[in-house]
N, C-alpha and C positions, 0 to 999 in steps of 0.2 A: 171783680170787674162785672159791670150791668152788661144788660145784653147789647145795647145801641152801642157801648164802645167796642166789645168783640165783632158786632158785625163789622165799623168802620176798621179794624184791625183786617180783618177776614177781606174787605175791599182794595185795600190797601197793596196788601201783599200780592192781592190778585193782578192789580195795577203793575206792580215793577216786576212780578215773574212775565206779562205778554210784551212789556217794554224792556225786555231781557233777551226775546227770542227775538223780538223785531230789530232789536240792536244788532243779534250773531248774527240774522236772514241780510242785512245789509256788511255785513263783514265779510261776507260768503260770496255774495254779490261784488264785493271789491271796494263797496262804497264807502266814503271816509265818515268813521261817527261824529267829526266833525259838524258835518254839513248834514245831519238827518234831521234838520229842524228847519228848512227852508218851508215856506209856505207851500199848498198844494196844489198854486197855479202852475207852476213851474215846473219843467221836464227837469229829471234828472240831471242832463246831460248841458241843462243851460249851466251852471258853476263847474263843469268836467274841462282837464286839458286833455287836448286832444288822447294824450298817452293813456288817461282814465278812461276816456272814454273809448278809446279801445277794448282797452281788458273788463269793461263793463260788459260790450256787446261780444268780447266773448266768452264769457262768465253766460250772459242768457243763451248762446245757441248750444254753446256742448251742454245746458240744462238737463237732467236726465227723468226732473219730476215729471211724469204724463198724468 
């Protein structure tokens, strides 16, 4: 293996181990993986029903990361 495909190898993996954590940080959140590919104009909360979007906002207030 040359070097230009180990680095793309080496980017790669890089790629779907932070689209790995970003996935569980939205499962944690409550949010469905679903819908984690909406565009970035849009609030969360615009594709939530109501009921989601409850246990959203309270999934961020008992947050305990400071």
């Amino acid at each position: 293996m040359d070097d230009k495909n180990l680095i793309w190898l080496i980017a790669g993996c890089v790629l779907v181990y932070f689209g790995y954590k970003w996935l569980k940080k939205r499962q944690e959140l409550g949010l469905p993986i679903e819908r984690a590919f909406v565009p970035p104009t849009f609030q969360y909360t615009d594709f939530m029903t109501p009921a989601e979007e409850a246990i959203y906002a309270a999934k961020l207030t008992e947050s305990t990361d400071y």
